[in-house]
N, C-alpha and C positions, 0 to 999 in steps of 0.2 A: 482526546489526544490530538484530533487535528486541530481543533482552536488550538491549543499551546503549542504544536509545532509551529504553524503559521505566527502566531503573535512572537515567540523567542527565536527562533532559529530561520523560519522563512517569511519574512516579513513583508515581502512583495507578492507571499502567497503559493501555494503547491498545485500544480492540476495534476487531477490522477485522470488518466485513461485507460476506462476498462477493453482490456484484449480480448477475454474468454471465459465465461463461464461453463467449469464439466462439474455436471451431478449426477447422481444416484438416489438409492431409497434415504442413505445415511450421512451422506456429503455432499457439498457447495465448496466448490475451488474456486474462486474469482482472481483473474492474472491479472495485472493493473501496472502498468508505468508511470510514474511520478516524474514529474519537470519542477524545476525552480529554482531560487536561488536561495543556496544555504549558505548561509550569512555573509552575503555577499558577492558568491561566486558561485558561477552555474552549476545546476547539479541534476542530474538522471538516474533514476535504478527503477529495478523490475521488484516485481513481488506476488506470491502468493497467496492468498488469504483462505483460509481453511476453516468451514463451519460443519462440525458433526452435529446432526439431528437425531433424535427421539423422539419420535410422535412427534407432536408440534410443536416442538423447543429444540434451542440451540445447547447441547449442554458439554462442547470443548469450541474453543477456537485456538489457531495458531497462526503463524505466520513465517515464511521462506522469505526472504531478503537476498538479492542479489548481491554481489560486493556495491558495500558503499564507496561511493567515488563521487567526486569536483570534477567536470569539464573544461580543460585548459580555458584558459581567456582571450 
């Protein structure tokens, strides 16, 4: 997924920075901020990322998105 964001829509590239990982026996949350410019114009949001474990497999993921939004210019 991040190759095709990066190649179509951010072309100058996305950096994610991780804020926080909270776990448990069953869950991994990882917070992450994204930066970059989407398609042309700057752009920022937060996000979630959510892996359920079972034994040693990942077997849901999901993901919380903040509103998506452009940074004036």
């Amino acid at each position: 997924f991040l190759n095709y964001a990066t190649e179509s829509v951010f072309k100058k590239g996305l950096t994610l920075t991780l804020q926080r990982i909270t776990y448990n026996e069953t869950t991994v949350v990882f917070e992450v901020i994204s930066k970059g410019e989407m398609w042309g114009k700057p752009y920022q949001n937060q996000a979630a990322i959510v892996f359920d474990i079972q034994g040693d497999r990942i077997c849901s993921y999901r993901e919380y998105l903040a509103i998506i939004y452009t940074l004036p210019s």
